[in-house]
C-alpha positions in Angstrom: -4.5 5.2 9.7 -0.8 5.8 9.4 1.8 2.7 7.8 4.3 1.5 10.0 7.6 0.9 8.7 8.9 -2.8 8.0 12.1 -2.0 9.3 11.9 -0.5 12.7 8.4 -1.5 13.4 8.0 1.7 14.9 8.4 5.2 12.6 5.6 6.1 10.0 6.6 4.3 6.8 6.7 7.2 3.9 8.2 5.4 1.5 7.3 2.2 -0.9 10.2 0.0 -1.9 8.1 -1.9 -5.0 11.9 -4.2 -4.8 12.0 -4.8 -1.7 8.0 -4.8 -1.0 8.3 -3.0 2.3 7.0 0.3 3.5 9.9 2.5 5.0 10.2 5.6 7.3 13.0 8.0 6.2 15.5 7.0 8.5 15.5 3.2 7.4 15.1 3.7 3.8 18.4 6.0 4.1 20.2 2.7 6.1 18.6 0.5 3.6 18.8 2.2 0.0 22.3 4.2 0.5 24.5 1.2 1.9 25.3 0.1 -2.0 25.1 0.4 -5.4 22.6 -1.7 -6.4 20.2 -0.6 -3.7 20.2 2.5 -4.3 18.4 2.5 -7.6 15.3 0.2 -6.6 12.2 2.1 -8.1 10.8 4.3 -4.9 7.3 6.0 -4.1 6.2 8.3 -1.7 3.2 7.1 0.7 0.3 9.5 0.8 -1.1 11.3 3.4 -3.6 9.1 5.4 -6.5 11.8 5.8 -6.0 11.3 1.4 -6.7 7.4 1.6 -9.9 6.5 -0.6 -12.7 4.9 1.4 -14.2 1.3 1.0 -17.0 1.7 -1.6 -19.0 -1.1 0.4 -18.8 -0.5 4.0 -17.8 3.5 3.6 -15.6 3.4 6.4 -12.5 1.1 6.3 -9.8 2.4 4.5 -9.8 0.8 1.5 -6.8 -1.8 0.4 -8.2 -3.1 -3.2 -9.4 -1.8 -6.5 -11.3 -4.0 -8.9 -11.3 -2.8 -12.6 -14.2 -5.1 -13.4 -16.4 -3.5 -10.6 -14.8 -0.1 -10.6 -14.6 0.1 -6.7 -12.2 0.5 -3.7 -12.5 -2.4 -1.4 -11.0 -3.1 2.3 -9.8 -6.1 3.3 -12.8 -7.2 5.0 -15.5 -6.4 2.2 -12.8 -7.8 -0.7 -13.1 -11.1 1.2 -16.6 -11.2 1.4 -17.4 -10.2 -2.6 -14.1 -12.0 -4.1 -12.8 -14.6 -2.4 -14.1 -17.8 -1.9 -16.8 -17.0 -4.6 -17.4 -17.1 -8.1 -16.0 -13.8 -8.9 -12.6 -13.9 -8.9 -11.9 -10.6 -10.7 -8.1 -9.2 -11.2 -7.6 -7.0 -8.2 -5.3 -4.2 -7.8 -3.4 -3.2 -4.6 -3.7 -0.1 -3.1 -1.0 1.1 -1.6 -1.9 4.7 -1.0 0.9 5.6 -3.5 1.5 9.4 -5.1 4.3 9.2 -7.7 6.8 12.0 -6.7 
């Protein structure tokens, strides 16, 4: 599973604009982050491979989207809805975003 870019809707995304909260291929991050100043120094991380993104812990096969420090396990979208949301347990979440710092 690959991440589109939020620009062109079309490229692999392989960048993570934390700023901007968009997922950009190397083309559109150039457009976007090199056209001022200020935008060039928003804080950004390079998107991992996808044959490296971590597995739901639950289901074992949808790439998985959340982490939850109380149950110290990966979650997809699909499972994270069924355990957190809606219940009781509404633990803090973390997003995965299938980061590596560079």
């Amino acid at each position: 599973m690959r991440t589109i870019c939020d620009v062109c809707d079309s490229a692999a995304a392989i960048i993570f604009c934390a700023a901007d909260e968009a997922a950009l291929c190397r083309s559109c991050d150039e457009k976007v982050h090199m056209c001022n100043k200020l935008a060039s120094r928003h804080v950004r991380v390079g998107l991992a491979d996808p044959s490296n993104v971590p597995r739901c812990d639950i289901c074992e096969n949808a790439p998985a989207f959340f982490y939850c420090e109380v149950d110290g396990s990966s979650l997809c979208l699909q499972c994270d809805m069924i355990v957190h949301v809606g219940g009781k347990r509404t633990h803090g979440r973390y997003l995965l975003l299938r980061q590596r710092v560079e």
